[in-house]
N, C-alpha and C positions, 0 to 999 in steps of 0.2 A: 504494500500500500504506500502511495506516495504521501508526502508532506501534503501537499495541496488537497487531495484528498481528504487529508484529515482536518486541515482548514476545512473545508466545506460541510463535512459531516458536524462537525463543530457549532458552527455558523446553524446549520437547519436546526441542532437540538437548541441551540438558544432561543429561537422564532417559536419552536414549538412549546418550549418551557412561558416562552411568556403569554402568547396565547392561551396556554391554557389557566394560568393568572388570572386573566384578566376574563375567561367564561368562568373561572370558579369564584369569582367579586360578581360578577352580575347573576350568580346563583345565589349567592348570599342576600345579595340586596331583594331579590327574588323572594327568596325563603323569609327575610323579614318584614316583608313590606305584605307578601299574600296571606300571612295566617302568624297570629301569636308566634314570638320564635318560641320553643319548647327547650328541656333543657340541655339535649344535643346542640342544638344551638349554639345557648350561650355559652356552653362547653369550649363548644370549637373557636368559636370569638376569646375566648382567655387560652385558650393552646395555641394557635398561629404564632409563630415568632414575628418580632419585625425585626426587619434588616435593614436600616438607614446608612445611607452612603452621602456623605459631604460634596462627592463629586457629582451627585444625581442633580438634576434640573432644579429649579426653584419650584417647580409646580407637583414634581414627586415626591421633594422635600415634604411639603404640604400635604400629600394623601397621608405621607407617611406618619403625618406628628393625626390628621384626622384619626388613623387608623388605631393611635393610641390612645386619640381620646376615646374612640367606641370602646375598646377593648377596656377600660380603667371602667366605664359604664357599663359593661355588663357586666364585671366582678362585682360592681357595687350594687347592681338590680337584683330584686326580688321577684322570682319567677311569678308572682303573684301580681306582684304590681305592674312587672310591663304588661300582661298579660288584660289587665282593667286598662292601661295607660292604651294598650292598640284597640281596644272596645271601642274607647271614649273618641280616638281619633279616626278612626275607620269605620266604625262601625254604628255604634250611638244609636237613639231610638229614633230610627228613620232616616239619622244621615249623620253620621261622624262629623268631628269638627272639617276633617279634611276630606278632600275629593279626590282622588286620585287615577283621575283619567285623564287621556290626553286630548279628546274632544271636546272637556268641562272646560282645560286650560284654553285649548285654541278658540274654543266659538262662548266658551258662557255657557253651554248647554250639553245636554246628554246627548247620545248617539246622534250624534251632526253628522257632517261631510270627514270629516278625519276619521271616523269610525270606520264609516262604510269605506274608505279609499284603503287603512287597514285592512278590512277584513278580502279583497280583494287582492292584497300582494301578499299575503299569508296565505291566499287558497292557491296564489300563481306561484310561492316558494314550496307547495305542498304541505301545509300545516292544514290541519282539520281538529275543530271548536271539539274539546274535549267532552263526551256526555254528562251530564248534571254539574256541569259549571254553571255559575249564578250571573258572574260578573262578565261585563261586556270584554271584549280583547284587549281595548287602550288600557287597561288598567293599569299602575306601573310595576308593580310588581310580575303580570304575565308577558309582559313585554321586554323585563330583565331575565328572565325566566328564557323567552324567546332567543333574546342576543346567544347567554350561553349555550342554546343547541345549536345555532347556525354557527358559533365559533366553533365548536366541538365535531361539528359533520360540516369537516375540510373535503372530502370525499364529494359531497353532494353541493355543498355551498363556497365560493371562491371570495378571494377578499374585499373584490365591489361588492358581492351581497349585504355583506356586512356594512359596507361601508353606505351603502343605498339605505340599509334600512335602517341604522341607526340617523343619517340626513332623513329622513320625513317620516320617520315615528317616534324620535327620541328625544333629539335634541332641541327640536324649536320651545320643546317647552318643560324637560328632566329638571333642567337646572335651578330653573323658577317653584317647581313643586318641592325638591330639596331643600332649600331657601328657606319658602314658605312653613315646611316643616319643621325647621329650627325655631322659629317662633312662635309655634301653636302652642296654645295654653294649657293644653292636656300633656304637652311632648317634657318627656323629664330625659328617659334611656332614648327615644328616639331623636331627641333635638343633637345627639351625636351622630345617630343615622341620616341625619340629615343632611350635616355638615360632611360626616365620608362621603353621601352619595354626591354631594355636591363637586366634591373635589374630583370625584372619580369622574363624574358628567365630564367635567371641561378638561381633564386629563385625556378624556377620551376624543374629544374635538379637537384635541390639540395633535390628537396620535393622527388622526384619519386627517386633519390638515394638512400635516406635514409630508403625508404618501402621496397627494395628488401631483 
């Protein structure tokens, strides 16, 4: 095997190693945004190492100090409280404090024109509405849920897919509901969830800008 060789094979596991990073952060945001995290969960959120590097960007600097604020808040959360705390914000009698679709954000309203242009390029990526799902597709949490399978089936999906469907289902309006989140009145563990998703939003605009 030559030198160069081994450069390259080198080079693809790095690509792959951070790929798959970055489906297993939008499984997470996934898992906590669509249902109480349970306490696998918040398990996994206080076991992750972080590994902060001086020489990384200013803006992974930033996910990374995020990432330690969630992690200090879910050691500190009681499975009981996030678990009212996501009722109160998602859930509530008849409508959580928070909304969390992307057709609420873009038009003001439930299943607008974002929904339907959605559920259109999810049937044209081959994704099919799982049986007794409640919540429409914009939702954010099945939308983060969505990214890591299209990153995960490399096989089936190429890097414009991702990069298509995070431009006109994610981004025009991720980063504003993460925001948004940080502030809600109910948010105590999740106003850190907020703040990671936030950073990871624009970390990830910044990644798909830079590739064009």
């Amino acid at each position: 095997m030559t030198a160069g060789a081994t450069e390259n094979q080198t080079a693809l596991a790095a690509v792959s190693e951070e790929e798959q990073a970055r489906a297993n952060t939008y499984s997470l945001l996934g898992a906590m945004l669509g249902r109480a995290p349970g306490p696998d969960i918040m398990d996994a959120l206080k076991a992750i190492p972080v590994t902060e590097s001086s020489a990384a960007p200013a803006e992974s600097r930033d996910m990374f100090k995020a990432w330690s604020v969630l992690q200090l808040a879910a050691e500190r959360a009681a499975p009981a409280s996030v678990a009212e705390e996501f009722h109160e914000l998602f859930v509530g009698i008849g409508r959580g404090e928070m909304v969390p679709f992307g057709s609420w954000y873009l038009t003001g309203f439930m299943m607008e024109k974002p929904l339907a242009v959605l559920r259109r390029d999810l049937a044209a990526l081959g994704f099919a509405r799982q049986e007794g799902t409640r919540e429409p597709e914009d939702h954010v949490g099945a939308l983060c849920e969505t990214m890591a399978m299209i990153i995960n089936s490399s096989e089936e999906f190429d890097f414009d897919d991702q990069q298509r469907f995070f431009a006109d289902h994610m981004e025009p309006w991720m980063a504003k509901f993460f925001s948004d989140l940080q502030t809600a009145d109910a948010a105590s563990f999740y106003t850190a969830v907020g703040k990671f998703g936030e950073s990871f939003i624009g970390l990830e605009s910044r990644y798909f800008a830079m590739s064009v």
